[in-house]
N, C-alpha and C positions, 0 to 999 in steps of 0.2 A: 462519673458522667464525662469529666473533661478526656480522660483516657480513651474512653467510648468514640469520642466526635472526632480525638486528634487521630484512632487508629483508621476510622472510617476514609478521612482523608489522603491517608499514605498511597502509593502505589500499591498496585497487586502482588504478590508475594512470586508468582507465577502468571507470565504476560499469554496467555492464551490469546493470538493474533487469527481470526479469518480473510486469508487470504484470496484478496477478489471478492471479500464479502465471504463467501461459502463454495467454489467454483463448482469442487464434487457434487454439490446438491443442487444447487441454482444457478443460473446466467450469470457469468462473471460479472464483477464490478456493475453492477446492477442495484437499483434499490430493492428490489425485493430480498437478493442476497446477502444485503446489509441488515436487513430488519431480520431476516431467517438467520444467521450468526449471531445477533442478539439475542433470539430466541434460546440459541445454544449456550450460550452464556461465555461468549468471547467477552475477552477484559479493551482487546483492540479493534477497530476497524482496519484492516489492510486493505489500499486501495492504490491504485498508477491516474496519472494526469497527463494530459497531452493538452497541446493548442490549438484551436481551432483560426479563421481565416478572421474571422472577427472578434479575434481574441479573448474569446471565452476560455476557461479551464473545464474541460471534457474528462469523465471520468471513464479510461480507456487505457488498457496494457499497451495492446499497439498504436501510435499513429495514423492508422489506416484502419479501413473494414476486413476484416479475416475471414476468408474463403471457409474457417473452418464451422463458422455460425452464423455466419451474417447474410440477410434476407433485402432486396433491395426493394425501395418503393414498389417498381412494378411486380415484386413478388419475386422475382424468380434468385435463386442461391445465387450468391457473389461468387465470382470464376478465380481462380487462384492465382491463374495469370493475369487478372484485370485487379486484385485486390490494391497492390502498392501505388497503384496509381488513381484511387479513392483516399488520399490524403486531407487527411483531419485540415491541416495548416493551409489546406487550398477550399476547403470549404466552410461555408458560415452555417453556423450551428442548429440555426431554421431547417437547413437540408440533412445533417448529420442526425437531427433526429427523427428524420422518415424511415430508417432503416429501421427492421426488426433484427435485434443480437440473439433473439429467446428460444422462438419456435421452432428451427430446426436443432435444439441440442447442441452437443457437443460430444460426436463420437466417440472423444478421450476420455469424456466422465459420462458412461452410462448409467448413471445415480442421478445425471441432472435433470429435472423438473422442467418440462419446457413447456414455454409461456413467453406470448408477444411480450417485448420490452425494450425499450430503447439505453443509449446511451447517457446519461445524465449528466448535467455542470454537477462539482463540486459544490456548488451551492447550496443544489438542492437535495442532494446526499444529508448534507449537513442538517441543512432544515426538515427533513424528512429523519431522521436517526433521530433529531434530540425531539422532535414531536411525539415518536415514538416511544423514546426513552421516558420520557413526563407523563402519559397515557400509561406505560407500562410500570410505572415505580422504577426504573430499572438504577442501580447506582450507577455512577460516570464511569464512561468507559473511555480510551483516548480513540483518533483517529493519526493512523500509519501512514503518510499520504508521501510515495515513491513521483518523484519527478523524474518523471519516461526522458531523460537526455543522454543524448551521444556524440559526440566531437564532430562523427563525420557528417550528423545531419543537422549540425545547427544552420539555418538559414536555407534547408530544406524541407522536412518534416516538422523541424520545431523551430522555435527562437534562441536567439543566445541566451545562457544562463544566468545574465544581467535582466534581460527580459521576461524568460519564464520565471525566476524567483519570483520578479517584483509580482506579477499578475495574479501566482500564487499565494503570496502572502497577504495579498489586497483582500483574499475572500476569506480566509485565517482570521484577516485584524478584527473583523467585520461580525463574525458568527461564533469563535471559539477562544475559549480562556488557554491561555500560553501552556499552561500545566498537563492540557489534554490532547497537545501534538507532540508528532513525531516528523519531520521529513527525513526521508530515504532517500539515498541516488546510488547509482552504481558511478555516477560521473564525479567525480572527486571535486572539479572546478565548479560543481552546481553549490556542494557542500562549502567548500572558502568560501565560495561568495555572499552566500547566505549567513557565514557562521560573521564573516565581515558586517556585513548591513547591521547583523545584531549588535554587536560590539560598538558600531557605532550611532545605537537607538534606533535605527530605524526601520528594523525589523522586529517582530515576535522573538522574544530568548525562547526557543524550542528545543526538544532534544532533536540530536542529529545523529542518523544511523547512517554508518558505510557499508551497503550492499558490496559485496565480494565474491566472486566467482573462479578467482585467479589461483595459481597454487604457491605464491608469493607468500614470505612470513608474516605473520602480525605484524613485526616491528616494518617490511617494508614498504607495507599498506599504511600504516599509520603516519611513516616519515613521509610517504608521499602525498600523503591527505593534508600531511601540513597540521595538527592540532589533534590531541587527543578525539574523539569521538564520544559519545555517551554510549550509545549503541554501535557493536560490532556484529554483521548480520551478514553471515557468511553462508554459501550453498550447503547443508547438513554434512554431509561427508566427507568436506573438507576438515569438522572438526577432531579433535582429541581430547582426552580428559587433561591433557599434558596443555594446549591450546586454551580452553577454556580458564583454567588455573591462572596461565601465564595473563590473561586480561582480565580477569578479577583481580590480581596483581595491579595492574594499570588502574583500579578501578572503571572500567571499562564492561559493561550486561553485554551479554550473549543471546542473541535469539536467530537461531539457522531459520532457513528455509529450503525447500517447501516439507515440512515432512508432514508422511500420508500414512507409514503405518504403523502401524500398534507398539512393535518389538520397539523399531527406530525410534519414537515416544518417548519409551518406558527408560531407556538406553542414556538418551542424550538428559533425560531429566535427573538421573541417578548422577550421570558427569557435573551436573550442576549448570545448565543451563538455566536464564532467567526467565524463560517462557520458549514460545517456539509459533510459527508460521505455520497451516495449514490450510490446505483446500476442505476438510473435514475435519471443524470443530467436534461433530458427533461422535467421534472416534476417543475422544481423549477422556472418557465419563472416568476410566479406572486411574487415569494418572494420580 
C-alpha cells in the first residue's frame, strides 16, 4: 500500500501537455478547451497569460484580439489592421470580456468546435479545472502557465517582469500546490527573476521551463538563462537524439513543442523526450 500512494504521487512518466488547452479541437486557451484536454487525458494544462489594464491575469497567447477568431461586442469580425491596437494592457477586463474568441473558428484548425467563449483570468481556469477535476475523479494534473513577455513591449502591451511575475504568482499562492506548476517564458529575464523571488521565499519553488525558438546550443541558452532550468522546451525540430541525451546529461526534461503529428510523436518519444506539447491530445492514443 505504501508503494501504491508514494507511486500515485510521482510525476507522470510521460508529460502529455494541451497546448491552449486543445487548440486543434476547441477555442484556444478557453475553459472549455481545458476541461476538453482533460477529457483527453493530458497530464498538463498548457496555457499563455497576459495583462490586462486593471491588472488582472487574462488567459490569452496574444496581448491583443486576433483578427484570426475574434468577434467584437457589436458582433462584427475584429479587422486585422484594428487587432494590435485592441490591447489587453489598455483595457479592463469588464470589457475584454465582451468579445467572443469561439464562434467564428479558427481557419488554421478546421477540427475546431466553434462556440461563444470569452477570454478568462487565470483564476478562473484554475477554479473551473480543479472543480472539474473533483466532479470527474480525475488524478492531478499540473498547470504550464507561459508568461506572454518580450523586452520590446514591456511598458507597452505588458508590464515589466518584476510586475508580471508578482501578479502571476499572487493567483498560484492562492489556488495551487507548488508541485503542480510549471511557468514558461521565452523571455529569460522573466525566468531570473522569478527563479530569484524563489530563492529568496518569496515566491512559489515551481519548476521553470525555458521556451526556445533560437538555433543557439543548449549550453548557450542555458549560460544565458543564468541557472540550470528544470524544463527545456524547445520548438520540436530544433531537437536531436544527440540534444536530448546531452540535457538528460544536465539533468535537465525535454518537452518540444508544438507537435501535431503522429510520425513527429512517435519519433521524438523513441529519442526519449519527457513528454511533448500539442494542439491535439487526441492524436497521441498509440504513443
Amino acid at each position: 500500500m505504501i508503494a501504491t500512494a508514494f507511486t500515485s504521487l510521482s510525476p507522470p512518466v510521460f508529460d502529455l501537455q494541451g497546448h491552449r488547452g486543445c487548440r486543434g479541437l476547441m477555442p484556444e486557451n478557453t475553459i472549455p478547451a481545458f476541461l476538453k484536454a482533460l477529457d483527453l487525458g493530458v497530464t498538463t494544462l498548457e496555457m499563455d497569460v497576459v495583462i490586462s489594464k486593471d491588472r488582472q491575469v487574462v488567459v490569452s497567447h496574444e496581448p491583443y484580439f486576433s483578427a484570426a477568431y475574434s468577434i467584437s461586442p457589436d458582433g462584427q469580425p475584429v479587422d486585422k489592421k484594428d487587432q494590435k491596437s485592441l490591447v489587453f494592457y489598455q483595457m479592463n477586463y469588464a470589457d475584454i470580456k465582451r468579445y467572443d474568441v469561439g464562434s467564428n473558428g479558427n481557419a488554421a484548425y478546421p477540427e475546431q468546435q466553434k462556440l461563444k467563449v470569452y477570454k478568462p483570468l487565470l483564476s478562473e481556469v484554475i477554479e473551473q479545472a480543479e472543480a472539474y477535476r473533483t466532479a470527474k475523479n480525475l488524478p492531478d494534473f499540473s498547470y504550464n502557465i507561459e508568461i506572454k513577455s518580450e523586452p520590446s513591449e514591456y511598458n507597452k502591451s505588458q508590464p515589466e517582469p518584476a510586475d508580471f511575475c508578482d501578479l502571476v504568482q499572487q493567483v498560484i499562492k492562492k489556488q495551487l500546490p507548488t508541485e503542480r506548476v510549471v511557468i514558461q517564458s521565452f523571455d529569460f529575464a522573466t525566468l531570473r527573476y522569478w527563479k530569484q523571488q524563489a530563492g529568496a521565499g518569496k515566491y512559489p519553488n515551481v519548476r521553470l521551463s525555458a521556451l526556445v525558438e533560437n538555433l543557439r546550443s543548449v549550453e548557450k541558452n542555458i549560460d544565458e538563462l543564468g541557472f540550470k532550468p528544470d524544463i527545456y522546451s524547445p520548438y520540436y525540430r530544433l531537437l536531436s537524439q544527440r540534444k536530448i541525451d546531452r540535457l538528460h546529461e544536465k539533468g535537465i526534461k525535454v518537452i518540444p513543442w508544438t507537435v501535431n503529428q503522429q510520425d513527429d510523436m512517435k519519433r521524438l518519444k523513441e529519442w526519449g523526450v519527457d513528454g511533448l506539447i500539442t494542439d491535439y491530445p487526441n492524436r497521441t492514443g498509440s504513443l
